[in-house]
TIRO-2110 file (N, C-alpha, C; in Angstrom, 1 decimal):
// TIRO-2110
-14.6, -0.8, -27.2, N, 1, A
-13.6, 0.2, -27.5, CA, 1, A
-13.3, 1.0, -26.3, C, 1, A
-12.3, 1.2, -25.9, N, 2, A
-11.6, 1.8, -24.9, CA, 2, A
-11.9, 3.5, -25.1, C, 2, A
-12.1, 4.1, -24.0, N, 3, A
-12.0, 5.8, -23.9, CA, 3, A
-11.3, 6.4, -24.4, C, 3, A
-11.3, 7.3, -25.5, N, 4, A
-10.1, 7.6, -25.9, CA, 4, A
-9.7, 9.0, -24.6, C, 4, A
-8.2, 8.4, -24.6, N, 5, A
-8.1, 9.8, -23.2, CA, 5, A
-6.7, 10.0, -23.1, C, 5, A
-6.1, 10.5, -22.9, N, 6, A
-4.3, 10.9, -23.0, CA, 6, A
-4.1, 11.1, -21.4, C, 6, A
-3.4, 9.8, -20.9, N, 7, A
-3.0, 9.5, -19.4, CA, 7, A
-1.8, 10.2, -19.1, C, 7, A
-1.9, 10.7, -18.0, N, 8, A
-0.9, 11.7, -17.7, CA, 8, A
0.4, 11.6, -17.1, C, 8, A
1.3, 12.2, -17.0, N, 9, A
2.9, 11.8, -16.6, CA, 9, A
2.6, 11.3, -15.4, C, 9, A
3.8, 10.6, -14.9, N, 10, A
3.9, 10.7, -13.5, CA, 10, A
2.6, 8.9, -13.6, C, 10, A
2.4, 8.3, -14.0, N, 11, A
1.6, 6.8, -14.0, CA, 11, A
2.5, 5.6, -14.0, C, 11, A
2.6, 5.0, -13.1, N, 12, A
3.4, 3.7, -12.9, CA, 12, A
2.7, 2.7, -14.5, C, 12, A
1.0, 2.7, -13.7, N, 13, A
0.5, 1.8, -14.0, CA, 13, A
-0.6, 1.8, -14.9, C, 13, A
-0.8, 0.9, -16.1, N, 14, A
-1.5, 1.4, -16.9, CA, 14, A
-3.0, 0.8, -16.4, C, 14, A
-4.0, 2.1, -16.6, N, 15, A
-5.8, 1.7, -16.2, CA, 15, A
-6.5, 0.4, -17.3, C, 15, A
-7.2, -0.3, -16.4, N, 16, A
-7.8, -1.2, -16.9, CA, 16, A
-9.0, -0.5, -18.3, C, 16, A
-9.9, -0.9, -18.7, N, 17, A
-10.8, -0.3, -19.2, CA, 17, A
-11.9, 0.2, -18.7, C, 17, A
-12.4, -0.6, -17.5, N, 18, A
-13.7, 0.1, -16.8, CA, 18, A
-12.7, 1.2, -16.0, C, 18, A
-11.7, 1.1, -15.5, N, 19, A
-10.6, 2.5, -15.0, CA, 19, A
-11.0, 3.5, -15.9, C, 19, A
-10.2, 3.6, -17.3, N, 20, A
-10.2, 4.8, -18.1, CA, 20, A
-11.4, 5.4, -18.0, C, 20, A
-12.8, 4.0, -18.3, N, 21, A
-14.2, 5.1, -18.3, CA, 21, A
-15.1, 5.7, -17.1, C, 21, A
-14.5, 5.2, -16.0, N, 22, A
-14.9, 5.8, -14.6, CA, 22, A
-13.7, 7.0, -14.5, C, 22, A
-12.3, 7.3, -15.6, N, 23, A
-11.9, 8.8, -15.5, CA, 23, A
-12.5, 9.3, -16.4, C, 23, A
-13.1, 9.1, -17.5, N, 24, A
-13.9, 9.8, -18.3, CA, 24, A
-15.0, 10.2, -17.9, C, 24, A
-15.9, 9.6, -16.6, N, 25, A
-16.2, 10.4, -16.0, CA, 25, A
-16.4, 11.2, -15.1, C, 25, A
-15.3, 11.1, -13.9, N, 26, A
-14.6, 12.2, -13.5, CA, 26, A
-14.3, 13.5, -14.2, C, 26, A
-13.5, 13.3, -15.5, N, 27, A
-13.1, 14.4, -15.7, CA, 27, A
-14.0, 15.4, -17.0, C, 27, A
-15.4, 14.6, -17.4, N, 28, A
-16.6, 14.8, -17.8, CA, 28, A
-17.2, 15.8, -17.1, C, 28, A
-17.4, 15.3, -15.7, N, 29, A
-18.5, 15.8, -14.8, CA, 29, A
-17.6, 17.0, -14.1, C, 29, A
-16.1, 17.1, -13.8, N, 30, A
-15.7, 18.2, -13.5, CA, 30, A
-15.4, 19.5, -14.4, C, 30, A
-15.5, 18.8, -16.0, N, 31, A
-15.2, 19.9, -16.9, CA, 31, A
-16.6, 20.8, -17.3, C, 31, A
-17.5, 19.6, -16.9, N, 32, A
-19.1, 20.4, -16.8, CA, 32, A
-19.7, 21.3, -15.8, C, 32, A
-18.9, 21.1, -14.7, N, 33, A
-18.6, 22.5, -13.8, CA, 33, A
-19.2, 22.0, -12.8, C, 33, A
-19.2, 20.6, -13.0, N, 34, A
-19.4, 19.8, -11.3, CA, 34, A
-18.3, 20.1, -10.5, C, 34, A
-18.4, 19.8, -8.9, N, 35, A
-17.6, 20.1, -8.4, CA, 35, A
-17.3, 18.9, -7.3, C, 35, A
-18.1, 18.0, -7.7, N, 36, A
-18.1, 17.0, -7.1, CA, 36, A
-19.6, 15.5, -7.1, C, 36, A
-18.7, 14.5, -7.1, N, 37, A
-19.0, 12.9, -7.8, CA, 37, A
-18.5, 12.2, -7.0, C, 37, A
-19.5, 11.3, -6.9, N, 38, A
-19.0, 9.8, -5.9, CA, 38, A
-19.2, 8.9, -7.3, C, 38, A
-18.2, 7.8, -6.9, N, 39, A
-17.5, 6.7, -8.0, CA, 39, A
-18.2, 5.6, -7.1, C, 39, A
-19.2, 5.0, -7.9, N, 40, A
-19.7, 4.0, -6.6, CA, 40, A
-19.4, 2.8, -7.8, C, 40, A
-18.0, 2.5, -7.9, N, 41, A
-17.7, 1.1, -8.5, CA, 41, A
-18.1, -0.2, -7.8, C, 41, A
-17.8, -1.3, -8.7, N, 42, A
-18.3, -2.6, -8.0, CA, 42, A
-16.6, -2.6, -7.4, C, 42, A
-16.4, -3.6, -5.9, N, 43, A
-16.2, -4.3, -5.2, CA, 43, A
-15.1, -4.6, -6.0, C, 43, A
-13.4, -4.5, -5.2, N, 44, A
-11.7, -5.3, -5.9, CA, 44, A
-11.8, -4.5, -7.5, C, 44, A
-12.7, -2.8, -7.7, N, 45, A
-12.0, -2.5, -9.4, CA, 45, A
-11.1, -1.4, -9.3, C, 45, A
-10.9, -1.7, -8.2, N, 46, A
-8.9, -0.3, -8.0, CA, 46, A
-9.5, 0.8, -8.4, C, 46, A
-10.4, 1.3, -7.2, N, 47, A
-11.4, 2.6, -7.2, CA, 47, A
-9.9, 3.9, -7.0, C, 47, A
-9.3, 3.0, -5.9, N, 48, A
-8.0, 4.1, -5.7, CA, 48, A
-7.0, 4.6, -6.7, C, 48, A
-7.1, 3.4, -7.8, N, 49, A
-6.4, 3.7, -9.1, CA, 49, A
-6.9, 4.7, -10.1, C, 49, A
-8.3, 5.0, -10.2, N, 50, A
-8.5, 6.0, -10.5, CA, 50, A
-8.7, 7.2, -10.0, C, 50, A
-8.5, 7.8, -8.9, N, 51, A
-8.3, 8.6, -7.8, CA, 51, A
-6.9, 9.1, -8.3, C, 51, A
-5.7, 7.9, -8.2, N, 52, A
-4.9, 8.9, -8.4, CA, 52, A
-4.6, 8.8, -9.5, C, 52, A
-4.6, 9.0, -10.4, N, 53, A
-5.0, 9.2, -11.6, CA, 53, A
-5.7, 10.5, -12.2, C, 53, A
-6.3, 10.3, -11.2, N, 54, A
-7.6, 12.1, -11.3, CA, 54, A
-6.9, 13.1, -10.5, C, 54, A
-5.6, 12.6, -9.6, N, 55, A
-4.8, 13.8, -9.0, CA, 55, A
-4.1, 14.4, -10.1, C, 55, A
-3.7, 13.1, -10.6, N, 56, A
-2.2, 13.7, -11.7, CA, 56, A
-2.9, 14.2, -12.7, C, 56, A
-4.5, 14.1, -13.4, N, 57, A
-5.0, 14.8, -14.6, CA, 57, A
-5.1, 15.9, -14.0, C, 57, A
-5.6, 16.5, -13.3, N, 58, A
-6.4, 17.8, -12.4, CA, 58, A
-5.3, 18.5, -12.6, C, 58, A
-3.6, 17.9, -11.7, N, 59, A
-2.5, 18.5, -11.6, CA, 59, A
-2.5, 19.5, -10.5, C, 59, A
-3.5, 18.2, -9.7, N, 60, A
-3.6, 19.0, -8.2, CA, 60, A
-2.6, 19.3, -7.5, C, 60, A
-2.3, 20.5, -6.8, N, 61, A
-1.6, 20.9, -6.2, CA, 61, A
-1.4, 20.4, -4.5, C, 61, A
-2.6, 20.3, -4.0, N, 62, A
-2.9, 20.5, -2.5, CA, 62, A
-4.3, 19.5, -2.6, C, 62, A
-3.7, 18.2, -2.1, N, 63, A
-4.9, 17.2, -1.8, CA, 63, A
-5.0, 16.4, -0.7, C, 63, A
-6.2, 16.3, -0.2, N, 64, A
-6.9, 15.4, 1.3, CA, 64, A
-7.4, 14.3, 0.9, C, 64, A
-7.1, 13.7, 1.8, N, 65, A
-7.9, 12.1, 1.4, CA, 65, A
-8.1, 11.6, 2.4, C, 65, A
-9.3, 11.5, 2.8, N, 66, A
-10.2, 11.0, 3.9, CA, 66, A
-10.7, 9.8, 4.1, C, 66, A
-10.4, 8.5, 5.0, N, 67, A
-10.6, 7.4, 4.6, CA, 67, A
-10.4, 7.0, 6.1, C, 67, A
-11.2, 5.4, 5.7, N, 68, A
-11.3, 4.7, 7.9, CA, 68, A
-9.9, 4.9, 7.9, C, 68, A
-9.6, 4.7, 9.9, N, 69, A
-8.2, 4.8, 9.8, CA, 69, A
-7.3, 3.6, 9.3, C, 69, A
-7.8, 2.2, 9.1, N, 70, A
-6.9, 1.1, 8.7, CA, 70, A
-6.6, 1.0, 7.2, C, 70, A
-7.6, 2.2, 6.5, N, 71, A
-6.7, 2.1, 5.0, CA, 71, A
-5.8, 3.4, 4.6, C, 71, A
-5.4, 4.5, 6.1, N, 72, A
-4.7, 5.6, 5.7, CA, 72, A
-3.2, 4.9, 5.5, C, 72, A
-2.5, 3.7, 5.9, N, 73, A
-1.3, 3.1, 5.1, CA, 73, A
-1.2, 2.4, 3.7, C, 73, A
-2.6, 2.0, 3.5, N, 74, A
-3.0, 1.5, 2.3, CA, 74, A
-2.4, 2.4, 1.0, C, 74, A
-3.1, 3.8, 1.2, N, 75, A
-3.2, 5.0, 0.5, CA, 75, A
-1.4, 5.1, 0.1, C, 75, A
-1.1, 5.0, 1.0, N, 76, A
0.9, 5.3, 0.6, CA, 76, A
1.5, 4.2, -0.1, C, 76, A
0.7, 3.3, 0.3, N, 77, A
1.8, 1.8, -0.6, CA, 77, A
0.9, 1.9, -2.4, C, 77, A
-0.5, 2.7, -2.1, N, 78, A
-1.0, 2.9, -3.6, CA, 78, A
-0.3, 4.0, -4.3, C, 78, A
0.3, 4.9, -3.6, N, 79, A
1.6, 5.7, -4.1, CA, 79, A
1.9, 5.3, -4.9, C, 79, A
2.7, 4.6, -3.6, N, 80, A
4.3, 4.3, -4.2, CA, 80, A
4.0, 2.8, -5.4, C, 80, A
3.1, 2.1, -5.7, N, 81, A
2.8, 1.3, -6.5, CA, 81, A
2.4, 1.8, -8.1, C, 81, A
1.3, 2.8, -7.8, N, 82, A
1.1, 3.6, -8.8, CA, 82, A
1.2, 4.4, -9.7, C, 82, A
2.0, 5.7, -8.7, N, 83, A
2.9, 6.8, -9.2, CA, 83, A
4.1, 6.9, -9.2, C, 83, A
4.5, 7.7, -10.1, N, 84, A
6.2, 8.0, -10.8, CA, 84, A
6.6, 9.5, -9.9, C, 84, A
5.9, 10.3, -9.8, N, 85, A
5.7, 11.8, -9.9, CA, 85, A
6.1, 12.0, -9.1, C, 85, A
7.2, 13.2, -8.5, N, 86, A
7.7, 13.6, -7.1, CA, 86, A
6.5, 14.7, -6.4, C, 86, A
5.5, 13.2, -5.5, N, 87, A
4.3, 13.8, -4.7, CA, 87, A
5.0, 13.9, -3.4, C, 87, A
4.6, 14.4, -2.5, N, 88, A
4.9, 15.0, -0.9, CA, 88, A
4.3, 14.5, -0.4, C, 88, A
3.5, 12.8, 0.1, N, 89, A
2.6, 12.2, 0.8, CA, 89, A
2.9, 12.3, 2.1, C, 89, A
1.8, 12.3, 3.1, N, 90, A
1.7, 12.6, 4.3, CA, 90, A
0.7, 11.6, 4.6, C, 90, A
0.8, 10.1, 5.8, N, 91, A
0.2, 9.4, 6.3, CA, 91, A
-0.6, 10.4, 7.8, C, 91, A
-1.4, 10.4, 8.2, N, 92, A
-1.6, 11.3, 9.7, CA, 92, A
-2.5, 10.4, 10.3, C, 92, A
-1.6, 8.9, 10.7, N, 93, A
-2.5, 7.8, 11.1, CA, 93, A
-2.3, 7.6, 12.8, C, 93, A
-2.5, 6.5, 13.4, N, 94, A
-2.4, 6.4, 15.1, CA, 94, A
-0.9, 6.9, 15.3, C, 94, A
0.1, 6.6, 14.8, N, 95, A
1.6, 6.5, 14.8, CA, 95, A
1.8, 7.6, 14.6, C, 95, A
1.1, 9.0, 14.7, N, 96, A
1.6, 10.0, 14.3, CA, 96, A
1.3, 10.8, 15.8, C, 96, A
0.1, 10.2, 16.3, N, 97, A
-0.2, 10.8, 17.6, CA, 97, A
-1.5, 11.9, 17.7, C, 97, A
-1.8, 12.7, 18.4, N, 98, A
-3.0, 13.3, 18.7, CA, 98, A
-3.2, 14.2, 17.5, C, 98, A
-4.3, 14.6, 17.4, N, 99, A
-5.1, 15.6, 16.2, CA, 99, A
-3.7, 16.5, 15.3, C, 99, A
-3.7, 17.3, 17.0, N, 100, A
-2.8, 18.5, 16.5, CA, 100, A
-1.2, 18.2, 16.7, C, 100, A
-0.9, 16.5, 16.7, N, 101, A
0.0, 16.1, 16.2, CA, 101, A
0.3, 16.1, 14.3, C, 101, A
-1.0, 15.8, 14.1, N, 102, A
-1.1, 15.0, 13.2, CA, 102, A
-1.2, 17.0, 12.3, C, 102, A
-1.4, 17.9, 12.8, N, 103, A
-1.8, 18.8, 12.3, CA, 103, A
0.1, 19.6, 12.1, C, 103, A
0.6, 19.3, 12.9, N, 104, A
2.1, 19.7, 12.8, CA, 104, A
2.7, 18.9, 11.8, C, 104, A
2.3, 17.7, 12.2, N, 105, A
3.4, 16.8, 10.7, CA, 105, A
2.6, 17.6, 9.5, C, 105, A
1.6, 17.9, 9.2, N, 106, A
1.3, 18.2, 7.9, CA, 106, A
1.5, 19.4, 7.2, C, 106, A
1.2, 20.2, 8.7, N, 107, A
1.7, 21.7, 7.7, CA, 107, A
3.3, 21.6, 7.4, C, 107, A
4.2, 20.5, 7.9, N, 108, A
5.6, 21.1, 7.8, CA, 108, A
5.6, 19.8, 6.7, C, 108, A
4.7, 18.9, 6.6, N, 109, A
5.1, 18.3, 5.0, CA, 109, A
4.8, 19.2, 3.7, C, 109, A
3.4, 19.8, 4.2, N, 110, A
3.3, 21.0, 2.7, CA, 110, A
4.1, 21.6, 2.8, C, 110, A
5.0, 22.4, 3.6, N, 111, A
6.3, 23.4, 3.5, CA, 111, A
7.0, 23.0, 2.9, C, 111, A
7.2, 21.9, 3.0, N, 112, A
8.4, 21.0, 2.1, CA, 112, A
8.0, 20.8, 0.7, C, 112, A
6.6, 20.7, 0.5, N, 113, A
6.4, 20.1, -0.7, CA, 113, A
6.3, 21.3, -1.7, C, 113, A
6.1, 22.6, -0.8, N, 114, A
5.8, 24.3, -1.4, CA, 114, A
7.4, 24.5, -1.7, C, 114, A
8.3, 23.9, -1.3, N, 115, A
9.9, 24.4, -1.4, CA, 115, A
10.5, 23.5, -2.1, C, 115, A
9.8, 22.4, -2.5, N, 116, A
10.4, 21.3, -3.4, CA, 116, A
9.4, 21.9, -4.8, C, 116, A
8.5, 22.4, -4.4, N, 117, A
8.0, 22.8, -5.6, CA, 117, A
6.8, 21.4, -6.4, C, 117, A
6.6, 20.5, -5.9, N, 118, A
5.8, 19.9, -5.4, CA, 118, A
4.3, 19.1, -5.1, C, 118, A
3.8, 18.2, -5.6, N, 119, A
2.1, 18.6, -5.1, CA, 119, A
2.4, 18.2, -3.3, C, 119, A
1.3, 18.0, -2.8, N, 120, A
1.2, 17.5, -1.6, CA, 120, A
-0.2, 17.0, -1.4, C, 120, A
-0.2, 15.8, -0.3, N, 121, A
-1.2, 14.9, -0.1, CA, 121, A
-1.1, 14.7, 1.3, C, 121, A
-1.8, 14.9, 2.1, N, 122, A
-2.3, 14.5, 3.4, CA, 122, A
-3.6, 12.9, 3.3, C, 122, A
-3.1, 12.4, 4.2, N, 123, A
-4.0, 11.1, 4.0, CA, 123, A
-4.1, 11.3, 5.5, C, 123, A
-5.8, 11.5, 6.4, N, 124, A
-5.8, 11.3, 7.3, CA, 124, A
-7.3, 10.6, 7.5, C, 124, A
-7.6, 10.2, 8.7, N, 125, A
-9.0, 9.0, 8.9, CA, 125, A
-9.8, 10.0, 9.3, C, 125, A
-11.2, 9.8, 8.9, N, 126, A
-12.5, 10.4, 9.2, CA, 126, A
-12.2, 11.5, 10.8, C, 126, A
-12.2, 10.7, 11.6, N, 127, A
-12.4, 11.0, 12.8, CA, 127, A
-11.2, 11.5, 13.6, C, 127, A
-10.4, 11.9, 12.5, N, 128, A
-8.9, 13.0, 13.2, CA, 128, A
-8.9, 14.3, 12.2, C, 128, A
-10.0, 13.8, 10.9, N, 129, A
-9.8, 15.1, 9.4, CA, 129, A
-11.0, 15.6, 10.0, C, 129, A
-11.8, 15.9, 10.8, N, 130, A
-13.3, 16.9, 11.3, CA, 130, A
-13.0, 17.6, 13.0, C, 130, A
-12.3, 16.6, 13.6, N, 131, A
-11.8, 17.3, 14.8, CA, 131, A
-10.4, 18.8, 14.9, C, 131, A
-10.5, 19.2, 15.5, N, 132, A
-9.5, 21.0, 15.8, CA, 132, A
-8.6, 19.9, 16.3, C, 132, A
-7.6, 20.9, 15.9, N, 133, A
-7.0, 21.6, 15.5, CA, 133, A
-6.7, 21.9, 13.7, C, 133, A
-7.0, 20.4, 13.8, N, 134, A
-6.4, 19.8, 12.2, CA, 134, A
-7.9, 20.6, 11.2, C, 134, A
-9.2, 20.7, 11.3, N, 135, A
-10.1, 21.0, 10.2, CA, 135, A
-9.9, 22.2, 9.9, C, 135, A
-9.4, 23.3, 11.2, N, 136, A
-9.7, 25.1, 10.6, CA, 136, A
-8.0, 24.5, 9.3, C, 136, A
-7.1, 24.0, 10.2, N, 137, A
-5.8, 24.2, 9.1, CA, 137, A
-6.0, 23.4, 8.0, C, 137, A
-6.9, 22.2, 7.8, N, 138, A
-7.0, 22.2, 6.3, CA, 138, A
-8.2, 23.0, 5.4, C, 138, A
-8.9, 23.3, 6.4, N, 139, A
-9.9, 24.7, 5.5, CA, 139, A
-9.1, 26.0, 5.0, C, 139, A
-8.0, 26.2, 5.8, N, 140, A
-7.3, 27.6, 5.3, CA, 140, A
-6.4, 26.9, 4.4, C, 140, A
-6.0, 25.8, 4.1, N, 141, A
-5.1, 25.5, 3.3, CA, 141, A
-5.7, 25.1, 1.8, C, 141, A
-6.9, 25.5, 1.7, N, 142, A
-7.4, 25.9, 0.4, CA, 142, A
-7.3, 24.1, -0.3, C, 142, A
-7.7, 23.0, -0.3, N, 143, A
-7.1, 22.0, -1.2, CA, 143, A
-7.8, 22.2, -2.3, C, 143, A
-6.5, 21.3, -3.4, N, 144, A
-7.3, 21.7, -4.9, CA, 144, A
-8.3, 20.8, -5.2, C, 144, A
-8.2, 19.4, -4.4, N, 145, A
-8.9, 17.9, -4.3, CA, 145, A
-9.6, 17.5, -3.3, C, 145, A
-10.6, 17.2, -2.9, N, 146, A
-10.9, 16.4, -1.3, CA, 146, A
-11.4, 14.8, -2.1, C, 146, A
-10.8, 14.3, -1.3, N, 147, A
-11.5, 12.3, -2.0, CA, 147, A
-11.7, 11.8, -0.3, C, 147, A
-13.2, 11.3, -0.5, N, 148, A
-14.0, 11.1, 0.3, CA, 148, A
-14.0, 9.1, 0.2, C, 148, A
-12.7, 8.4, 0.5, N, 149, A
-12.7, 7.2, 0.8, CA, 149, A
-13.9, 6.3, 1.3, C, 149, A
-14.4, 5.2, 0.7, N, 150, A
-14.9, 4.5, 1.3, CA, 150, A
-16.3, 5.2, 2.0, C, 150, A
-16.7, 5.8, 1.2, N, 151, A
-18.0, 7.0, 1.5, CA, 151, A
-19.2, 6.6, 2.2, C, 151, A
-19.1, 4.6, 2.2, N, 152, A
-20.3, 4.5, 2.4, CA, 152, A
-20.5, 4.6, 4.4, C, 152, A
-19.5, 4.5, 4.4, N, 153, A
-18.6, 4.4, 6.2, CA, 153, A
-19.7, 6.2, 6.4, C, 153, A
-19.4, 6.5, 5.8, N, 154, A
-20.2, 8.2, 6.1, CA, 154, A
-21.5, 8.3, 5.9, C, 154, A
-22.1, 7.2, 5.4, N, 155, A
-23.7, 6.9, 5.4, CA, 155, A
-24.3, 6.1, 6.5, C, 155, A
-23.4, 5.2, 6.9, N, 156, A
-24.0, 4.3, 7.9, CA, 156, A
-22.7, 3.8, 9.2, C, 156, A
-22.6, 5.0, 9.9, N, 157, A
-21.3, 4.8, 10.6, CA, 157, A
-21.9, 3.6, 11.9, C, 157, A
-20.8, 3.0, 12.1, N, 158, A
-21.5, 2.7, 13.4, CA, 158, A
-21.9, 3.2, 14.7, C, 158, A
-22.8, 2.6, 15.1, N, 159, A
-23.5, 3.5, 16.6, CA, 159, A
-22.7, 4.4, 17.1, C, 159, A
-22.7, 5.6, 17.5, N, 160, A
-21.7, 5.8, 18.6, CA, 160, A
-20.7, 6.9, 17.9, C, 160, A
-20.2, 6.5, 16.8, N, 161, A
-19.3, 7.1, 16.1, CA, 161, A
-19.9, 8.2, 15.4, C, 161, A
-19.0, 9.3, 15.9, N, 162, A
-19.2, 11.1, 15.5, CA, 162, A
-19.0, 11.1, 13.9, C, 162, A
-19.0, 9.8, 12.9, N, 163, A
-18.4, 10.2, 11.6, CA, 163, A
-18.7, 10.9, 10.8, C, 163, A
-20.5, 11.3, 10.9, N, 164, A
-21.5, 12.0, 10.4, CA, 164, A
-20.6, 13.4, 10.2, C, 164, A
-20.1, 13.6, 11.2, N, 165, A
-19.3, 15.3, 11.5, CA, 165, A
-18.5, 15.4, 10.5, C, 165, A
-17.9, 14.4, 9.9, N, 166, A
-17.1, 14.6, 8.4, CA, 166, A
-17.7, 15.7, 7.4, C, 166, A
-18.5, 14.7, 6.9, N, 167, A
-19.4, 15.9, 5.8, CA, 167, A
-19.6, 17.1, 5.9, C, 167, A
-20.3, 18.1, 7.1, N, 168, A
-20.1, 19.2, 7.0, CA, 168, A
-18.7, 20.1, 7.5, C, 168, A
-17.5, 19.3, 7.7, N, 169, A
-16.5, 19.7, 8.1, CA, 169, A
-15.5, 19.6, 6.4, C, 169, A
-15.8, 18.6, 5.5, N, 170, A
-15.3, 18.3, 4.4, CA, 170, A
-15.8, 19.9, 3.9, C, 170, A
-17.2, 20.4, 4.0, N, 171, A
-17.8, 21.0, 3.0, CA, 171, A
-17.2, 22.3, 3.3, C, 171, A
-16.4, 22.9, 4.9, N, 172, A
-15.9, 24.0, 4.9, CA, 172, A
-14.9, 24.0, 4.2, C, 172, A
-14.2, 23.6, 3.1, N, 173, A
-12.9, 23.4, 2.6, CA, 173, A
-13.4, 24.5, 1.4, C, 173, A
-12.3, 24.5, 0.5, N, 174, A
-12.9, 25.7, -0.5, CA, 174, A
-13.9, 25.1, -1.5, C, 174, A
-14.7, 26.4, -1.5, N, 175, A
-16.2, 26.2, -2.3, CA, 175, A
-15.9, 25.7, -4.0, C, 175, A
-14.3, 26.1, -4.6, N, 176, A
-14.5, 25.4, -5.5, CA, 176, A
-13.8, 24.4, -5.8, C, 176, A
-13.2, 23.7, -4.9, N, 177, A
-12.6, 22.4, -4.5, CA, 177, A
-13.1, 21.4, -5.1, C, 177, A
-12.4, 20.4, -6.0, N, 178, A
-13.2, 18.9, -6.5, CA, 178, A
-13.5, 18.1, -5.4, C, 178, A
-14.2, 17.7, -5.3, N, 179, A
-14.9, 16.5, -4.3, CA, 179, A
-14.9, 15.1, -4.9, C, 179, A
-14.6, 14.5, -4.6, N, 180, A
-14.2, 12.8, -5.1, CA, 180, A
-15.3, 12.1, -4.2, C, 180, A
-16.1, 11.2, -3.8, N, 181, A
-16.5, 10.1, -3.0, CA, 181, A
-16.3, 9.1, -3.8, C, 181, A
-15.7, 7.6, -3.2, N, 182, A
-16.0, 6.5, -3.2, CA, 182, A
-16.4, 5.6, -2.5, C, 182, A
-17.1, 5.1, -3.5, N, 183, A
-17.5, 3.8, -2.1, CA, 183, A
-17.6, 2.1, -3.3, C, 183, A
-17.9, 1.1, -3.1, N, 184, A
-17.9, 0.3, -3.3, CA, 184, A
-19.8, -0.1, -3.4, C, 184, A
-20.1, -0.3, -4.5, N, 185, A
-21.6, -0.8, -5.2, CA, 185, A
-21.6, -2.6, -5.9, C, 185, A
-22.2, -3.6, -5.7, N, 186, A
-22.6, -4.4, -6.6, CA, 186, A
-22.5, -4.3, -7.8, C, 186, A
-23.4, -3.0, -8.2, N, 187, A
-23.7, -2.9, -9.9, CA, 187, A
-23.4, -2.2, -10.4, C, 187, A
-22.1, -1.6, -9.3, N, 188, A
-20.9, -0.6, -9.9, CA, 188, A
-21.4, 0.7, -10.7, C, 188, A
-22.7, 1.1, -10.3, N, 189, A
-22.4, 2.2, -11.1, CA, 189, A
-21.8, 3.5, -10.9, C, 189, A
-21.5, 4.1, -11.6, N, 190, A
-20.8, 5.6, -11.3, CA, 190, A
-22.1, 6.8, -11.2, C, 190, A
-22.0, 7.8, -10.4, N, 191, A
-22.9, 8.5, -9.8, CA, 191, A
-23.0, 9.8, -9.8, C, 191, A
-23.0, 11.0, -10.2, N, 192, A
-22.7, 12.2, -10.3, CA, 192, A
-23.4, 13.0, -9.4, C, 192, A
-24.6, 12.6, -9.3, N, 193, A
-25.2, 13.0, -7.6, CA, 193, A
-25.5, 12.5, -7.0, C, 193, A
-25.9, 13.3, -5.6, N, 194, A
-26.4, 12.4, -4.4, CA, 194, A
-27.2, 11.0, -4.8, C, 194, A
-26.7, 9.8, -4.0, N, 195, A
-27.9, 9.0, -4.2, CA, 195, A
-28.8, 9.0, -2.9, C, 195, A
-29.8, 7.7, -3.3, N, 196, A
-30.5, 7.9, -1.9, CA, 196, A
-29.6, 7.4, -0.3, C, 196, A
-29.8, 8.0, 0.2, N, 197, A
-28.6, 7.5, 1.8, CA, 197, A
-27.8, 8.1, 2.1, C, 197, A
-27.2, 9.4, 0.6, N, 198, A
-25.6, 10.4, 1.0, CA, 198, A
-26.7, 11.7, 1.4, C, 198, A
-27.9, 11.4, 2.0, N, 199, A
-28.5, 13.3, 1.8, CA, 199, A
-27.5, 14.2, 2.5, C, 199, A
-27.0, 13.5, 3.6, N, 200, A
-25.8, 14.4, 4.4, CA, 200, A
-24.3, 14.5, 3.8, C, 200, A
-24.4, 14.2, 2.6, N, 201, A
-22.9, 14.4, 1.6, CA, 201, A
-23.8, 15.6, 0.4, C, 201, A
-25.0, 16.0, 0.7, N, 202, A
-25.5, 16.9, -0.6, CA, 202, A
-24.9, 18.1, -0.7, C, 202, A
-24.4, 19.0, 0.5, N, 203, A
-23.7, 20.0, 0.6, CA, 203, A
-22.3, 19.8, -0.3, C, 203, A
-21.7, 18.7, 0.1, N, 204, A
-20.4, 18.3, -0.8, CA, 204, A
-20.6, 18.1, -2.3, C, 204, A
-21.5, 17.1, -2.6, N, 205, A
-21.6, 16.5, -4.0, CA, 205, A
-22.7, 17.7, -4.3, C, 205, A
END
């Protein structure tokens, strides 16, 4: 038997059944006054599909999405595949240019999206969303969402890589902000707290 659940305007595409019951619990764990859940589905189950899906239930206003940089174009063609809804997406990928490049395109895409009336979405990669210029301006920009793409990249970065600095940079955003992680599991389960390996996502989740 399927979730019973009433899918919200603005959906291209209708959710599978393991979809509906990974938003059931999303929107379970955030109605219980969680503030944040990693979705550790199995491997190809359109983790992103229920992500946006949990934008349009929430009726988020102001959302970040954080993810390596080779899937921040991915995120816009899941858009435009997925959703109906007049969203304000903002890619802030190499092609946009330095940090506080990337920090100019976005405040002047939320302006647009505040005057269209609007949600807005910024999509930027790990290691351009924790560096200044761009982290104080999405901390004062209050989001109503943060989705923590591909989460496991934040558990086990490779050598070298500052990605670890995500997490406590994610956690300055507002204190009652939903937090989303995903990552990709075998046995697909869904997660409501830390597991073992996210201890540096515990401030978030």
């Amino acid at each position: 038997m399927e979730p019973e659940i009433v899918l919200p305007d603005g959906l291209r595409t209708r959710p599978w059944r393991h979809q509906l019951a990974a938003l059931c619990f999303c929107l379970d764990k955030f109605a219980a006054g969680m503030h944040g859940l990693l979705l550790a589905m199995a491997w190809e189950q359109a983790k992103s599909l229920v992500a946006l899906i949990l934008i349009l239930s929430l009726r988020a206003r102001r959302v970040l999405i954080c993810c390596p940089l080779r899937v921040v174009p991915v995120w816009v063609t899941q858009f435009e595949r997925h959703v109906d809804a007049q969203i304000v997406v903002v890619a802030l990928d190499e092609d946009v240019g330095s940090v506080a490049k990337k920090m100019e395109l976005a405040a002047a895409k939320l302006k647009l999206a505040e005057t269209l009336g609007v949600p807005f979405v910024a999509i930027i990669n790990y290691d351009g969303g924790w560096r200044e210029p761009f982290a104080t301006w999405a901390e004062k920009c209050r989001p109503d969402l943060v989705i923590l793409d591909e989460a496991h990249r934040i558990k086990s970065p490779p050598a070298g890589v500052p990605v670890l600095q995500a997490a406590p940079e994610v956690h300055r955003l507002q204190a009652g902000a939903h937090r989303h992680a995903s990552a990709a599991r075998p046995d697909g389960y869904l997660r409501a707290v830390p597991v073992p390996g996210y201890q540096h996502l515990r401030p978030i989740l």
